[in-house]
N, C-alpha and C positions, 0 to 999 in steps of 0.2 A: 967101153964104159961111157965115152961119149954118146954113142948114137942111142942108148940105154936112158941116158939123163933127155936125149933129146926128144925120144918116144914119151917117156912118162909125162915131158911136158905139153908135147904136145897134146896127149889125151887129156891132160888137166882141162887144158885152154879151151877143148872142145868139151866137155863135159861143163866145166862154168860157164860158157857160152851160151853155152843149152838154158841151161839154170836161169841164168841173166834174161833171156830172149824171156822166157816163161814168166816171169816177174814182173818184165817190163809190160807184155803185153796182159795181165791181172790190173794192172795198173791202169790200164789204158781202157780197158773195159768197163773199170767202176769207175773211172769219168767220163766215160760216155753214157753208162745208165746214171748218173747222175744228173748228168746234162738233160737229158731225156726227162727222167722224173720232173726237173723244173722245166719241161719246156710244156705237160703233160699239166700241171699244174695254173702256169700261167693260162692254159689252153680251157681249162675249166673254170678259171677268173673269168674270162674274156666271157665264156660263154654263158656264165652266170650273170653276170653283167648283161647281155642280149636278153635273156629271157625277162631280166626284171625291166626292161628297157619296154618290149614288147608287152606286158602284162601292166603296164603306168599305161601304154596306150592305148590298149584295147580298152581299158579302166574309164579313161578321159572321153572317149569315143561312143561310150554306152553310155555316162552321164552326155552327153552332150544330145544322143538319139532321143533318151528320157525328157529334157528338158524341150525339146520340139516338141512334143507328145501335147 
């Protein structure tokens, strides 16, 4: 009867175990694409930020070629 009670628990433990591992690692996945998404983001501030950076001085640089003219 023992060894009975001590099998079923033990398959419990390893069945929620299982269970557990799988959940936790769901978990760990959608904060890491998370993370991602805002690193993806700030990555396309940045680089919007360059482009309008670049285009004030190409901007600055053609009035400036005009006025020598």
């Amino acid at each position: 009867m023992t060894s009975i009670i001590f099998i079923i628990s033990f398959l419990v433990g390893i069945v929620s175990g299982y269970f557990l591992r799988i959940l936790i690692a769901k978990r760990s996945l959608q904060s890491l694409e998370t993370k991602i998404s805002q690193k993806l983001k700030e990555a396309q501030q940045k680089a919007d930020e360059i482009l309008k950076k670049a285009e004030r001085e190409i901007s600055q640089r053609e009035r400036f070629l005009y006025k020598r003219r």
